[in-house]
N, C-alpha and C positions, 0 to 999 in steps of 0.2 A: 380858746383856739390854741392850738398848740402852734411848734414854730417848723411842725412841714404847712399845717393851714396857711400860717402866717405867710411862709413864703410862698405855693402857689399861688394864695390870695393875693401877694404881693406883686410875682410877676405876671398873672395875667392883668393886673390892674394898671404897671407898668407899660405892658405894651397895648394896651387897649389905649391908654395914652397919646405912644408913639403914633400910634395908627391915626387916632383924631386927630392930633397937633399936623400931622404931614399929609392927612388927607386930603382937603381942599387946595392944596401946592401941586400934591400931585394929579391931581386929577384936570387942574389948569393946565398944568403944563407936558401933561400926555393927554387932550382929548382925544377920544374916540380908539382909546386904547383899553382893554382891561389888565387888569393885576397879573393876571396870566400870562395875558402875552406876551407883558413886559418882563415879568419874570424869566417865562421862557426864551427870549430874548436876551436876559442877561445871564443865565445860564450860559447860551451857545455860544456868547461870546469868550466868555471865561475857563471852558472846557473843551479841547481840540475835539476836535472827529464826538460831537455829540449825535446819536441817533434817538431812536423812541426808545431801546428800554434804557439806556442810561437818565434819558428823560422822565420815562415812568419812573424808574428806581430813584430819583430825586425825590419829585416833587410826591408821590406815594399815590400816584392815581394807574391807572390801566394804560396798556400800550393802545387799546380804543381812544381813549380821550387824547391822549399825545396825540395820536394822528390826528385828530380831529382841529385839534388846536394847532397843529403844526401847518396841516394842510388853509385853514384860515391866513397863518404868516405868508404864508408863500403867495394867496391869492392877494393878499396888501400888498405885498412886493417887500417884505421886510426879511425872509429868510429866503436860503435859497438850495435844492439839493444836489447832493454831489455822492460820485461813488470814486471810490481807488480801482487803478490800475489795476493791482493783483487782489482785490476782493469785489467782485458786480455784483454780488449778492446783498451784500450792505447798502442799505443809504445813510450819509451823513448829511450835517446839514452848518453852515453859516452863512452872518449875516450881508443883506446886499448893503449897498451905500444908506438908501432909507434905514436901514438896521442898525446900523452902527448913529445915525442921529438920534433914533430913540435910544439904542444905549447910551449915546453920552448925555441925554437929557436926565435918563434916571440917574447914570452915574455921577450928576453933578449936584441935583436934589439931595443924592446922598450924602454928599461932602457938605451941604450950605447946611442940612441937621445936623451932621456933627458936627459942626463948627458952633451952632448953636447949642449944643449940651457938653462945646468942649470947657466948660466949667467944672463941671460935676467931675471926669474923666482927668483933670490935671488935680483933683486932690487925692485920687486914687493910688497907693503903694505901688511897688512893683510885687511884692508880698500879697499885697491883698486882690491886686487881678491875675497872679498864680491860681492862687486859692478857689475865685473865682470859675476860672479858667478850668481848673480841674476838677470842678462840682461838676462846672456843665458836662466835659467830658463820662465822667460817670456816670450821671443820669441819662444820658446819650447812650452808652454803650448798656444800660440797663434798660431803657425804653429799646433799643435794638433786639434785646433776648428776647424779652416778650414780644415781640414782634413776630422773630422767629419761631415762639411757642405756639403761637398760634397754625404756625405750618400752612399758612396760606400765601398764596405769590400774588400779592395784589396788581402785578402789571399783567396778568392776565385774565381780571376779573369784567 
């Protein structure tokens, strides 16, 4: 195996990981929630004036399913939508009071795992999470081309 194997082998192996270790916390402690909505969820919270294609264009799925999923939040009473003054054509959307509980529940799951792998991350460089940092950026902006090469607009599919 060479060492690009190595490494996808590596980090999908990595977060398959992450995913079982915080599975069963997270799923206690969001029932009757899915991955999605929480997700979506903490998108809106974390991004002003979010609508559907910024949401499609995230998460890499269709403005169909956004809405589908969005319109879900709203009937739980977890999001909620809004338009500007000077643009009615837009819909945006954030979160109600239930919304921001399930944000802070994800967002505190997220802190009690880092804190738990804050072992590994305190013997880490500042050198060596550049480096790190700057891989991913790369592969990111290379996964992004081909993206684009394919010439397809997936929030419209």
């Amino acid at each position: 195996m060479n060492k690009e194997e190595q490494f996808i082998t590596g980090f999908r192996d990595l977060y398959n990981k992450l995913v079982w270790l915080n599975k069963d916390k997270m799923e206690e402690n969001l029932k009757g929630y899915k991955p999605s909505e929480v997700h979506c969820i903490e998108y809106i919270e974390k991004n002003a004036d979010s609508n559907v294609t910024k949401l499609a264009e995230f998460f890499y799925m269709t403005r169909g399913a956004i809405s589908k999923l969005t319109k879900k939040l709203v009937k739980k009473g977890l999001i909620e939508s809004y338009q500007k003054p000077d643009n009615k054509k837009e819909i945006y959307f954030r979160l109600t009071e239930q919304g921001k509980v399930i944000y802070n529940i994800h967002e505190g799951l997220h802190k009690e795992f880092q804190g738990r792998d804050k072992a590994v991350f305190e013997q880490v460089t500042d050198e060596q999470f550049d480096n790190m940092l700057s891989f991913l950026e790369k592969y990111n902006r290379h996964l992004d081309a081909e993206i684009k090469k394919l010439d397809i607009d997936i929030t419209s599919e």
